[in-house]
VOMI-383064 format. One record per residue (C-alpha): residue in one letter; x, y, z; residue number from 1. Coordinates in steps of 0.25 Angstrom, whole numbers, padded with zeros to 4 digits, m for minus. Layout:
BEGIN
aa;u;v;w;i
a;X;Y;Z;NUM
...
***
This chain:
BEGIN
aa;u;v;w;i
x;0036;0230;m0036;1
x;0030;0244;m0037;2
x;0035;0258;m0034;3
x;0032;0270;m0040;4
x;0037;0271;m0054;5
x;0049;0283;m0055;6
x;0046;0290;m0044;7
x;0057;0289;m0034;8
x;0057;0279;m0023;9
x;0066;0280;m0010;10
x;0069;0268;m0002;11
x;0074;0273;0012;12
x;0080;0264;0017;13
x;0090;0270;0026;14
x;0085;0280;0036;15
x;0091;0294;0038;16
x;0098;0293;0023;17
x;0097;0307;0016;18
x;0088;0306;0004;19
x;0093;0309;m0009;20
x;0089;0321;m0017;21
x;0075;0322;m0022;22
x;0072;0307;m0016;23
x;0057;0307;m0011;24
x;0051;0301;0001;25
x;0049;0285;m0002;26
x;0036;0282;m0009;27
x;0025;0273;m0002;28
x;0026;0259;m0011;29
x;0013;0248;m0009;30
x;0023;0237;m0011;31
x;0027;0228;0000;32
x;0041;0227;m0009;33
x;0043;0242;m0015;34
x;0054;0242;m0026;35
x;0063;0250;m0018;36
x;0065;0239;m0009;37
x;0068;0230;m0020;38
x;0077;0241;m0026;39
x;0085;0242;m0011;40
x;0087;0227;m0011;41
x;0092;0227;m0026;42
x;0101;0238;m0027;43
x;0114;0238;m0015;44
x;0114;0255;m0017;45
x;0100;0258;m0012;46
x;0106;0252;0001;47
x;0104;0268;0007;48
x;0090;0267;0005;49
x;0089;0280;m0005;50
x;0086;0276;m0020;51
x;0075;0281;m0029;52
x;0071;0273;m0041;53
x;0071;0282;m0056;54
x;0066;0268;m0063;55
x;0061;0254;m0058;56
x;0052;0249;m0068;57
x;0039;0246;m0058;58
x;0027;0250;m0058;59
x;0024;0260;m0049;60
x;0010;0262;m0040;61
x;m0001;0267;m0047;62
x;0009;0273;m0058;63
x;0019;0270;m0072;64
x;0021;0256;m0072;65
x;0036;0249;m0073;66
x;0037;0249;m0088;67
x;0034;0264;m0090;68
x;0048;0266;m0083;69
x;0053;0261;m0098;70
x;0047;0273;m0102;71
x;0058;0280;m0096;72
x;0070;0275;m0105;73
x;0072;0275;m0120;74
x;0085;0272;m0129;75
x;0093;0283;m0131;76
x;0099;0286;m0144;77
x;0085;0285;m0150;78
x;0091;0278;m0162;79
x;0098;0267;m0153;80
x;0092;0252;m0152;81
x;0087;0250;m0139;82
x;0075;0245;m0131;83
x;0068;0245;m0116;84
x;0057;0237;m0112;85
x;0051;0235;m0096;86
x;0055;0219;m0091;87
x;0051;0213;m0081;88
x;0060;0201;m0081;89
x;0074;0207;m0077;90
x;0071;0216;m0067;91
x;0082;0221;m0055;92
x;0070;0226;m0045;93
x;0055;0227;m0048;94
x;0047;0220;m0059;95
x;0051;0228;m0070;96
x;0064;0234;m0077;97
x;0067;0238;m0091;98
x;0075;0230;m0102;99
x;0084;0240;m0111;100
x;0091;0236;m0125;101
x;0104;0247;m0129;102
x;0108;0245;m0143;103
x;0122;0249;m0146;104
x;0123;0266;m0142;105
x;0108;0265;m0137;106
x;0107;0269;m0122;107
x;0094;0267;m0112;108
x;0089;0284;m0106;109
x;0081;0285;m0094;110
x;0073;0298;m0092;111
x;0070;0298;m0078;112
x;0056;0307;m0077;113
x;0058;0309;m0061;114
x;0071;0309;m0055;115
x;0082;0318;m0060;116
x;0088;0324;m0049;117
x;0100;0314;m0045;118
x;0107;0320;m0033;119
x;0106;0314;m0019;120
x;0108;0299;m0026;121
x;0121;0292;m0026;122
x;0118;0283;m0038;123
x;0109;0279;m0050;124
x;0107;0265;m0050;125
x;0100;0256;m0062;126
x;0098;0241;m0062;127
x;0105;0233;m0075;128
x;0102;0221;m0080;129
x;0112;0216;m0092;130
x;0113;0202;m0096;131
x;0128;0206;m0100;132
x;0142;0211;m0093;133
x;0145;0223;m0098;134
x;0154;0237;m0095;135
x;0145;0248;m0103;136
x;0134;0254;m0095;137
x;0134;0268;m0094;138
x;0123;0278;m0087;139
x;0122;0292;m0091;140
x;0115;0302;m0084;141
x;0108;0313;m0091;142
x;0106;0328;m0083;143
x;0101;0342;m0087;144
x;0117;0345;m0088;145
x;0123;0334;m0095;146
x;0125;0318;m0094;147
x;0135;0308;m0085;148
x;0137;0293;m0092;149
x;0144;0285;m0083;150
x;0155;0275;m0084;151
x;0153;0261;m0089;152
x;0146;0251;m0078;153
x;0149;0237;m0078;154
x;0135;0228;m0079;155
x;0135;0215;m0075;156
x;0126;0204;m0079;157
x;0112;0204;m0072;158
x;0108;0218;m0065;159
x;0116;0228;m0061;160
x;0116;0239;m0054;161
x;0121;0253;m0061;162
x;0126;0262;m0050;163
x;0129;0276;m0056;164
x;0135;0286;m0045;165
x;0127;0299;m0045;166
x;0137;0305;m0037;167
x;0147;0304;m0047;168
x;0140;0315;m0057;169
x;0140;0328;m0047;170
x;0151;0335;m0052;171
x;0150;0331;m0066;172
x;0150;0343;m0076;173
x;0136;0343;m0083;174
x;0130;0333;m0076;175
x;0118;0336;m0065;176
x;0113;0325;m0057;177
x;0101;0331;m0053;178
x;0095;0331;m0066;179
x;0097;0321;m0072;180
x;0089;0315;m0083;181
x;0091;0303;m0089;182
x;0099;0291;m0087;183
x;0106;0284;m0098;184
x;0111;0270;m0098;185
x;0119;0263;m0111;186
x;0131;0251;m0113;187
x;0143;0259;m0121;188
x;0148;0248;m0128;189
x;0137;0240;m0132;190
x;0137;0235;m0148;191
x;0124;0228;m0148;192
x;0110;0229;m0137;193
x;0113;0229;m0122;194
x;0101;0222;m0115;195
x;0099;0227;m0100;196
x;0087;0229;m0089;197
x;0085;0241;m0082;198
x;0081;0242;m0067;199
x;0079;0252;m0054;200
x;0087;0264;m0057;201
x;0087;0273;m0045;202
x;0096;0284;m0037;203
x;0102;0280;m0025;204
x;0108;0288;m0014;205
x;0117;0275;m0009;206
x;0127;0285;0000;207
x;0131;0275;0013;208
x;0141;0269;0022;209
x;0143;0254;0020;210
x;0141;0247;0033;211
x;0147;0239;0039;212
x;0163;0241;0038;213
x;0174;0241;0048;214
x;0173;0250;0058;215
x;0179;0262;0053;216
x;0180;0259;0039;217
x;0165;0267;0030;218
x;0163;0265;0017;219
x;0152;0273;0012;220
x;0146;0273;m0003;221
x;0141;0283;m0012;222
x;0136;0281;m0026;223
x;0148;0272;m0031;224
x;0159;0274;m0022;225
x;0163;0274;m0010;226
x;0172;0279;0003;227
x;0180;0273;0012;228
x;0183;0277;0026;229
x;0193;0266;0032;230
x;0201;0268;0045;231
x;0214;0277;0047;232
x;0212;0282;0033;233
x;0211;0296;0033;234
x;0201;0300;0022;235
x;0190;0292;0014;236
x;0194;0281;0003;237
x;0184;0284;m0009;238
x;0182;0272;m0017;239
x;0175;0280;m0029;240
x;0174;0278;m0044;241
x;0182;0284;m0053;242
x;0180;0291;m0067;243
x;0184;0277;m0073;244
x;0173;0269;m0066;245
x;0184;0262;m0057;246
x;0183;0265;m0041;247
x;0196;0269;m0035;248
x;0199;0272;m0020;249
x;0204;0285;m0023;250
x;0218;0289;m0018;251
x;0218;0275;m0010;252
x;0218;0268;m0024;253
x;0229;0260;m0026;254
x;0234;0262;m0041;255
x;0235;0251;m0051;256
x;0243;0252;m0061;257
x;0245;0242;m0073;258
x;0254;0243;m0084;259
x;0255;0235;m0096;260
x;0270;0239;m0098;261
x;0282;0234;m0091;262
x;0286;0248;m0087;263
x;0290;0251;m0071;264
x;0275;0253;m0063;265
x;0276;0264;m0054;266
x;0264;0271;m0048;267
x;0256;0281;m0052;268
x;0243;0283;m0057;269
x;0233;0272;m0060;270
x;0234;0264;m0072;271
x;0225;0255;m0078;272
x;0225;0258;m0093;273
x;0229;0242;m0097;274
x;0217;0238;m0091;275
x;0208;0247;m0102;276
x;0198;0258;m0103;277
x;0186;0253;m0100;278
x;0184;0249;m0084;279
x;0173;0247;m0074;280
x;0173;0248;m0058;281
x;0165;0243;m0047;282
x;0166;0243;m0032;283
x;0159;0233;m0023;284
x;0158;0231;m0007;285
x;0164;0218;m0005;286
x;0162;0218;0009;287
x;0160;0226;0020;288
x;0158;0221;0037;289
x;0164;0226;0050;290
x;0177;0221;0046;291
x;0181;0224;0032;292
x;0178;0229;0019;293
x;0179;0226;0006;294
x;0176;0233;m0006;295
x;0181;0228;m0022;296
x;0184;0238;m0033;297
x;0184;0233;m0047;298
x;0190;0238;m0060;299
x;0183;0231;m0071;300
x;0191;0233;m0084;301
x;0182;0227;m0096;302
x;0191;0222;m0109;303
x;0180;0228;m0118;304
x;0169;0235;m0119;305
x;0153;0231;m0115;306
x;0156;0217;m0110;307
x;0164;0209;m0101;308
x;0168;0196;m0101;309
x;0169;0196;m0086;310
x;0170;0203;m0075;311
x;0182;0194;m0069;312
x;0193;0202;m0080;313
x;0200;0214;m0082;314
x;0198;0220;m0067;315
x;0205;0226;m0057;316
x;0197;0223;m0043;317
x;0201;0230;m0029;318
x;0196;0223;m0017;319
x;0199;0232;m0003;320
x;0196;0226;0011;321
x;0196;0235;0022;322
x;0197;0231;0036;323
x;0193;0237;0048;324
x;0207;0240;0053;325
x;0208;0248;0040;326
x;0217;0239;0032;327
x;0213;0238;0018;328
x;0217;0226;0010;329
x;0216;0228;m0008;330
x;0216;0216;m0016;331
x;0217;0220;m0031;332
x;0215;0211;m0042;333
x;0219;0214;m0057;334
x;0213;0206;m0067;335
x;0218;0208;m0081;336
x;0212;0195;m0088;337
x;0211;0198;m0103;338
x;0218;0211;m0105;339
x;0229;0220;m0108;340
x;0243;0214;m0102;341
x;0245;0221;m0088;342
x;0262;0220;m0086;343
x;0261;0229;m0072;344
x;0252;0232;m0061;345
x;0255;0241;m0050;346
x;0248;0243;m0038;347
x;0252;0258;m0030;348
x;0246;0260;m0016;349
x;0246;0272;m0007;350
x;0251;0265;0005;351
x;0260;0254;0010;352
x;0251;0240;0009;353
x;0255;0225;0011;354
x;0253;0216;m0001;355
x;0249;0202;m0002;356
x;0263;0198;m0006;357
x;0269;0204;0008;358
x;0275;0215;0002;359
x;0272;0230;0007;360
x;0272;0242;m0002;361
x;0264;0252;m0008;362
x;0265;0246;m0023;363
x;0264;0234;m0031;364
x;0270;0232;m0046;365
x;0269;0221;m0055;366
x;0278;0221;m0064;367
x;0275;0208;m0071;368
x;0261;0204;m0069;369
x;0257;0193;m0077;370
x;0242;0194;m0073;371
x;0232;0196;m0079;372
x;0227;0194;m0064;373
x;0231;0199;m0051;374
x;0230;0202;m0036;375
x;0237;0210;m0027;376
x;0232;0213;m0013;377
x;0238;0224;m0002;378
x;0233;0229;0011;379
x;0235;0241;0017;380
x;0236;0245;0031;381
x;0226;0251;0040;382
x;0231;0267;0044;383
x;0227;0264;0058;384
x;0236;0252;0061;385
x;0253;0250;0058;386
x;0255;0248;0044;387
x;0267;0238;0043;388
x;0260;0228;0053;389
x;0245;0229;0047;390
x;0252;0226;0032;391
x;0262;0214;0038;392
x;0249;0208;0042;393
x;0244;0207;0029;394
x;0256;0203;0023;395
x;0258;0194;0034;396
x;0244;0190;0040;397
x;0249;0176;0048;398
x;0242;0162;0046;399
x;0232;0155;0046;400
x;0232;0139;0053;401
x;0218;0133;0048;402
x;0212;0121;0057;403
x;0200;0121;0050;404
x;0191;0126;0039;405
x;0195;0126;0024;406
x;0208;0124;0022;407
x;0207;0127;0008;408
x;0201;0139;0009;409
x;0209;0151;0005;410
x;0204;0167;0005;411
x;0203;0173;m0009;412
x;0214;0183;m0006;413
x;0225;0175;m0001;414
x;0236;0175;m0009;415
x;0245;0166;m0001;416
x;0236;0155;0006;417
x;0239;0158;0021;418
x;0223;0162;0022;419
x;0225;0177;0022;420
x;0217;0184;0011;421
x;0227;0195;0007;422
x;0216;0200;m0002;423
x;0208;0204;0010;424
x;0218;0203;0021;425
x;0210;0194;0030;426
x;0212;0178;0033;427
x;0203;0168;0025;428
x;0198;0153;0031;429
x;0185;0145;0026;430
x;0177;0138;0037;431
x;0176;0122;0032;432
x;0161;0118;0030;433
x;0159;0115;0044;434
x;0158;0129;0048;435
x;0174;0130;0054;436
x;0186;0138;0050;437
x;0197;0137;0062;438
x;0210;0141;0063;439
x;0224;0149;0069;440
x;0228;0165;0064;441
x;0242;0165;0067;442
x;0245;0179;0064;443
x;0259;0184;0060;444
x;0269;0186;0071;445
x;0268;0201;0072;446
x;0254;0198;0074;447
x;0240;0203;0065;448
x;0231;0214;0068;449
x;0216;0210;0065;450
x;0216;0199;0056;451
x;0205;0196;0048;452
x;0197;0181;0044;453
x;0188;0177;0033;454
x;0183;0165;0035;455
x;0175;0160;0025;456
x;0163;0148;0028;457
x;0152;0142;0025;458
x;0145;0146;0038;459
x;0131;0150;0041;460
x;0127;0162;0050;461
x;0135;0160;0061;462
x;0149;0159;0062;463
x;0159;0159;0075;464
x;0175;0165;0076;465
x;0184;0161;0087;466
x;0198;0167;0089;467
x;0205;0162;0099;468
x;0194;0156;0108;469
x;0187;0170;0107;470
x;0175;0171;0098;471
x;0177;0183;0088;472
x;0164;0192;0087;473
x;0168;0201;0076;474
x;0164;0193;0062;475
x;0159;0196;0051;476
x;0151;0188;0043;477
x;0154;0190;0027;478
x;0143;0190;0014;479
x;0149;0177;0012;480
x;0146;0169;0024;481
x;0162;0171;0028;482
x;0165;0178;0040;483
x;0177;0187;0044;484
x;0182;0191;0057;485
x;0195;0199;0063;486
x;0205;0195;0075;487
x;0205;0208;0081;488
x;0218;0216;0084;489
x;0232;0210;0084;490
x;0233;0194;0084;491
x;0248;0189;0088;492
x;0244;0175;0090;493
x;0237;0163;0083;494
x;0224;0164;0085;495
x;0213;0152;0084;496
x;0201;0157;0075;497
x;0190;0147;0073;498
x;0177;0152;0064;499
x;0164;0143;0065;500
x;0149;0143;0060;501
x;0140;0134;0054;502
x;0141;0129;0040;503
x;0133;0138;0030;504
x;0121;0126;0027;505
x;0125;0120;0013;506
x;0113;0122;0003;507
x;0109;0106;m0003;508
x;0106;0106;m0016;509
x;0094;0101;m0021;510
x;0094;0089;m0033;511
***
């Protein structure tokens, strides 16, 4: 695929969005499938439609051809061992990339002849491709006024995309984004060569609102981070990266504190200093639909440096469901496997919540825990509905009598088996392989205010809800195939639900 070779290219995608700074008009392409379209598909940020390309490795009309973009880069120190080469056999988008090799020390240095001028864009993107798991990436951007490095990126194996957050460098001392001149890219604790492949690194104005969510719930984005506006709460909730690289929620972040001494936990400041020095966070958008959202926060602590055995240790992961009634359910998840002996963990809240084990308070301590993993789950109660009642029914949801579907089935999240997910404080069934899942909601006596069902399948496209007789309009059908739905208002009574659809068509395998 061709597009003109370092001169920036603007896919407008959305119409009536502000352009960044200094982004041209979009350039006439001769292609029936321009690299800019494959570039939106590939990369989930170019969503807004506003992106320019600094390097892409193709050949552009009438002009350089994809290799002289290797041109651009050399190995910097001059006397570290390194290498860059144009492939065509790993590429992210395109026909061509570049294939770099970092000796110990050595770092790979772009010298961008075009764009310097970095204000207007949200983020800097590039595509990575490592064969290896490892914790050590680090960009630095070089100005007229000094340099920025930022913190150490995790890469997974296969491609990756590198998000740096533009944003995040305006008020830094000595540092001006609209001059910027070179771009640096090297692993910190590498001891022998690091083999990787370059691809597609652009700027990208990605400043948007999320759709859909819950009626009166927005979540917009802006370079890494992102804000919350949920009903009855009177200002904001910044979800937003901090100095560390872990993403916090600001004043509304419950602190965690662990202890490895047996001395009395009280609240206070954050604590994490058994876990290490060296930590890595990521954010991700689990789900988001008329009903609920969900989003995971993860705080990746790696036992040593450059490579991880795995990405299933040493974490602690924060998963928040928001319903559309404004309560928020948090399931947080320690896992300690392999490292230094946690004695104490204590979880300190800003407000009243219901905990999975029934209890109400604004605190959790455990003063024994035996771990090295653990979950606690707590909800906390919509401003705009009676506290008590809203957190009874999540420490008392009612029952579930199943006539049909898969009696085996349990939700992820349920820590007593009665079919409620306390992890994400709605009701989980699975449909048999017919297609049916029927049965009665007998809610507590003091009755239950908008109850929430996951039903899980198999099902093809269509699938059918009946609550008492009447057929319920309001579904929602999940990534998964599972659908969910809500008993509107208050239910005092058992209520008959039967959920139907036809049966996902198996795949037969050939001989």
């Amino acid at each position: 695929m061709r597009v003109t070779s370092l001169i920036p290219v603007i896919c407008m995608l959305l119409v009536g969005c502000p352009a960044p700074k200094q982004a041209p008009p979009p350039q006439p392409l001769n292609t029936p499938d321009p690299l800019p379209v494959q570039q939106a598909r590939a990369y989930d940020e170019t969503v807004t439609g506003l992106f320019v390309s600094l390097v892409d490795f193709e050949d552009a009309p009438d002009g350089p051809k994809g290799h002289s973009q290797v041109e651009q880069f050399s190995i910097a120190p001059s006397d570290k061992r390194g290498s860059r080469k144009f492939v065509v056999n790993i590429t992210r988008t395109g026909a061509g990339a570049m294939e770099a090799t970092l000796g110990p020390g050595a770092k790979l240095k772009f010298a961008s002849p075009d764009i310097h001028d970095f204000t207007g864009y949200t983020l800097l993107t590039m595509a990575i491709y490592s064969e290896a798991l490892r914790d050590d990436l680090q960009v630095t951007l070089m100005s007229e006024r000094g340099s920025w490095t930022s913190g150490r990126t995790l890469v997974t194996p296969g491609w990756n995309n590198v998000l740096i957050d533009i944003q995040r460098l305006a008020n830094i001392p000595n540092f001006s984004t609209a001059s910027v001149r070179e771009i640096h890219i090297a692993f910190a604790d590498a001891v022998g060569d690091v083999v990787f492949n370059l691809d597609d690194i652009m700027l990208i104005d990605n400043r948007r609102t999320i759709k859909p969510t819950p009626p009166g719930l927005i979540l917009r984005k802006s370079g890494l981070d992102y804000e919350l506006t949920a009903p009855g709460r009177k200002k904001p909730i910044a979800l937003s990266q901090s100095r560390d690289g872990l993403w916090r929620l600001g004043s509304d972040m419950s602190v965690l504190r662990l202890s490895s001494n047996e001395e009395k936990l009280t609240g206070g400041k954050e604590d994490l200093a058994v876990m290490g020095s060296r930590k890595i966070g990521r954010v991700e958008v689990l789900e988001h639909n008329k009903l609920r959202l969900r989003l995971a926060n993860t705080w990746y602590f790696p036992t040593r440096a450059g490579e991880w055995a795995s990405l299933a240790i040493r974490q602690v992961r924060w998963e928040h469901t928001i319903y559309a009634d404004g309560s928020w359910i948090t399931n947080v998840e320690l896992n300690n496997a392999g490292g230094k002996e946690i004695r104490q963990v204590g979880l300190f809240l800003n407000e009243q919540a219901a905990w999975d084990d029934g209890d109400t308070d604004k605190e959790r301590i455990v003063s024994n825990f035996i771990g090295p993993v653990a979950r606690w789950n707590y909800m906390f109660a919509s401003p705009q509905v009676n506290r008590n009642k809203a957190l009874a029914q999540y420490i008392r949801p009612g029952r579930i009598r199943m006539q049909m579907g898969r009696r085996d089935f349990l939700p992820p999240g349920d820590v007593n088996t009665d079919r409620f997910d306390e992890s994400r404080g709605c009701y989980g069934l699975g449909a048999n392989q017919a297609g049916h899942c029927r049965f009665t909601f007998l809610p507590p006596q003091t009755g239950i205010r908008n109850a929430v069902f996951h039903i899980t399948g198999p099902w093809g496209k269509t699938v059918s809800v009946n609550a008492a007789g009447m057929a319920l309009r309001g579904t929602t059908r999940l990534d998964d195939g599972s659908v969910l739905f809500v008993l509107p208002g208050v239910v005092n009574t058992p209520k008959r639900i039967e959920v139907t659809g036809k049966p996902k068509p198996r795949r037969v395998e050939e001989d």
